[in-house]
C-alpha angles and dihedrals in degrees: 000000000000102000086042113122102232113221112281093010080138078065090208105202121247095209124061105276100274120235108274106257109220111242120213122200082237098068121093123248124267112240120218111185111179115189114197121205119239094337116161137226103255090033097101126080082230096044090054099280135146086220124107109244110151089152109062090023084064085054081055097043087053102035140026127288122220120228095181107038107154113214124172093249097255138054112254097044090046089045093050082053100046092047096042113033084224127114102259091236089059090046095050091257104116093139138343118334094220096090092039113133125186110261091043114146107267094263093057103031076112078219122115105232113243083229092066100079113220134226095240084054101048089047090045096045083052088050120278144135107235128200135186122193140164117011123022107155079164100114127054124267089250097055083087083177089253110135119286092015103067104074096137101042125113101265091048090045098061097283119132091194136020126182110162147071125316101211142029111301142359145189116268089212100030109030137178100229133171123190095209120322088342135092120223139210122272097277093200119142130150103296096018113147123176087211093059083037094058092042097056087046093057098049092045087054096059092030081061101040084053088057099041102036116011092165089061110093104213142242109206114177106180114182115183137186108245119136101017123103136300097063106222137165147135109284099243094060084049090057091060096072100037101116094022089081098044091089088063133229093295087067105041076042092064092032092062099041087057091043101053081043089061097037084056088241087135138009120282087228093063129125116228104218116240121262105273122256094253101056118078113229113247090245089063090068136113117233088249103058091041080059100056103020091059080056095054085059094042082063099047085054095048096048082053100054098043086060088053089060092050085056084053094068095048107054082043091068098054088059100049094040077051100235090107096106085041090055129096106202119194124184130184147150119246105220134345122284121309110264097178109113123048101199098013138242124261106174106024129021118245083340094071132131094164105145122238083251093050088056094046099054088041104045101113085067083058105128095010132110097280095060140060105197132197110182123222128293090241093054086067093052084067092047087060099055125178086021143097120237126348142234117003095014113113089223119098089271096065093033114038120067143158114296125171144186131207103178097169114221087006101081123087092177110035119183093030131109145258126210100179108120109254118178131209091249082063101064103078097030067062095042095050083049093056087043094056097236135080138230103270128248095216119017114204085339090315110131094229120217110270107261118238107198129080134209113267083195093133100051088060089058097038141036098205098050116128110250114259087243147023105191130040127161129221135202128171123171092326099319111115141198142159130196119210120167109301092352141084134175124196128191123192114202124228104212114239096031134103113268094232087069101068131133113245118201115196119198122173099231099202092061100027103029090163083064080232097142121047117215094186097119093037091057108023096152074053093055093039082058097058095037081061087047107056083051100061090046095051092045091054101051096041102265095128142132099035117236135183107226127174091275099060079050098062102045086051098053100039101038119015094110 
């Protein structure tokens, strides 16, 4: 399927071919940053999947693809980070913003303080139009974008246009959208897809900033759905997939672990970590569950692949309007593959009761507007290939994910690959280089928070240039790690327990970059160092003192097996 055309991959455009804008070697550079949704590892046709993905193959083609991108594990925190260059614990985005309440301690207020300067406001402050579409879930359930009660939306956050979703997930048929602070009716009608929807958004804002202010260099995020749940997608993109998944996720496991091998995405003496214990092999199914679960998974990669067409369009449209050559494109995923569901939803997201035999007589509604799917936990043991675990886990399942450059006129070796550890606080430290500019120190007399990234500039450019970092800490809902050089060390929380009992696992990345094999018990004084470590690095970016929430609870008692 990797050579496969995905529908629309010509990315016909849907508005009348805009007048060709000039470029001077003076202006400064557009910047496109598109963020994907619970997207794998592996779950990329340039990352080693089955899955039809030209578009953002061609980015790759163009650009640089990322091995070692850090992420923290889920989509608000790594957002907050990306968008910051701050660690999501110093910016009050410890976790999801949904459950915030005002009064919070300053690492969980699930509000971006004014005094951490964003991406979206340093660009605009040098110049730029800047534009947010598609996904925020930056901003508390109880901030509704009514005066007086929006301060972390879009247009108060340095966005000069917002069109998109305020929380977490929507549905692709039915969403939630607000065109500013507003909301805005249910925009449904036969044909209707969020993911087309975002993209034409997208392209008429910068059609229209090109009319209005040619001399503006422009700031697109554009956030989509794809992969979150529900999985959602036209019909005929679904029917591509629909024998590929019959083998099971031990195959497409195996077939992607050769096929990174081959790509060069990893090296050929790597171990490929065992199925976790809580995730049945294929070969223990019933004929009945392989049935419908292989189309679960035809759905995810057609969903998939129909967001990569949407992409399409829009990097289309940089070439016709003729800015393509002056556009840095960035593309990343926000967290691993999405474990949240054993056994998977049909009718209602996270909410469903629907029976193995309901799904069966109904599975050709499966991604349509009746159904609100969520695969099964073990598919996205396969999206993290060559990974253990997934989304939330601390391990590289749930952190690492695709990340990709296209820096035009600035690439010897386009198409190749980079494995310096670059974390999500890096990317707009790298972004403010390309721009010419800087986050501020003081902002209209305001001390701004120290900023933790640092520009990976040099890495675009250059193969051999030293990473930006070589340590960077990690907690998520009581599960700890910490990188440093070589080096990485993972503990996983019992609930109930005192923090300090914790069991600490140690892997030597360099040579075990899968984390298969623990040398916790073979350098113990190794592992007490980076213990220490973690805790200087917490204690410096706010993360102290730990502290079980509701959260922490949930994840223990739905997924620690």
């Amino acid at each position: 399927m990797t050579t496969c055309v995905g529908l629309g991959a010509s990315a016909t455009l849907i508005h009348a071919q805009p007048q060709r804008t000039p470029q001077t070697a003076a202006k400064k550079p557009n910047i496109v940053v598109i963020a994907l949704d619970d997207v794998g590892f592996a779950d990329l046709g340039c990352y080693g999947s089955e899955i039809a993905t030209p578009s953002i193959d061609s980015i790759a083609k163009h650009g640089v693809r990322y091995t070692n991108f850090q992420t923290k594990a889920i989509c608000s925190p790594t957002r907050a980070a990306l968008l910051t260059g701050r660690n999501n614990q110093t910016v009050g985005m410890e976790d999801l913003p949904d459950q915030a309440r005002p009064g919070a301690p300053p690492r969980s207020t699930g509000i971006i303080p004014a005094n951490a300067e964003m991406l979206s406001e340093a660009l605009r402050s040098a110049g730029y139009a800047t534009f947010a579409v598609g996904k925020w879930h930056l901003t508390p359930r109880y901030q509704d974008g009514k005066p007086g009660n929006n301060s972390t939306m879009p247009l108060q956050r340095g966005f000069d246009l917002f069109y998109g979703y305020k929380m977490g997930w929507t549905d692709q048929y039915h969403p939630e959208l607000f065109d500013g602070n507003s909301p805005v009716p249910d925009p449904y009608h036969p044909g209707y897809y969020l993911a087309e929807d975002l993209a034409e958004h997208a392209v008429s804002a910068m059609k229209k900033s090109q009319a209005e202010h040619p001399e503006k260099p422009m700031f697109l995020y554009l956030a989509f759905t794809f992969a979150h749940t529900p999985l959602q997608a036209p019909k005929e993109y679904i029917d591509h997939y629909k024998e590929i998944y019959q083998k099971g996720w031990d195959v497409i496991r195996e077939e992607r672990f050769a096929r990174q091998k081959k790509m060069g995405i990893i090296p050929a003496d790597v171990k490929l970590p065992p199925r976790e214990a809580g995730d049945p092999s294929w070969n223990s199914l019933t004929d009945q569950q392989k049935r419908v679960y292989a189309r679960f998974m035809a759905t995810y990669a057609g969903y998939i692949e129909h967001g990569d067409a949407q992409i399409g369009k829009v990097l289309a449209y940089l070439k016709v309007a003729g800015i393509d050559k002056n556009t840095v494109v960035v593309l990343f995923s926000d967290n691993g593959a999405a474990s949240e569901s054993k056994t998977g939803s049909f009718h209602h997201a996270y909410l469903d009761q629907t029976s193995l035999a309901d799904m069966d007589a109904h599975l050709d509604e499966l991604g349509g507007p009746t159904t609100q799917p969520l695969y099964q936990r073990p598919w996205a043991y396969a999206g993290g290939t060559p990974f253990r675990r997934y989304k939330l886990w601390p391990y590289f399942g749930g952190t690492r994910t695709p990340m990709m450059i296209d820096y035009p006129g600035h690439i010897r070796d386009a198409g190749s690959f980079r494995g310096q550890m670059v974390d999500a606080i890096d990317v707009a430290p790298t972004l403010l280089q390309i721009a010419g500019t800087q986050f501020h120190k003081t902002v209209n007399g305001v001390e701004q928070i120290p900023v933790a990234g640092k520009s990976f500039l040099a890495t675009i450019t250059s193969a051999g240039a030293a990473a930006p970092r070589s340590v960077q800490f990690f907690e998520m809902r009581g599960n700890r790690a910490i990188l440093s050089g070589d080096w990485r060390a993972v503990a996983m929380h019992k609930m109930n327990t005192p923090f300090d009992q914790d069991r600490w696992q140690l892997f030597n990345v360099k040579d075990d970059p899968t984390e298969s094999t623990d040398l916790a018990q073979e350098y113990p004084k190794k592992l007490q160092e980076m213990k220490d470590l973690w805790q200087k690095e917490a204690e410096k970016y706010g993360d102290l003192p730990m502290k079980e929430t509701q959260f922490s609870r949930g994840f223990a008692d739905a997924f620690l097996d």
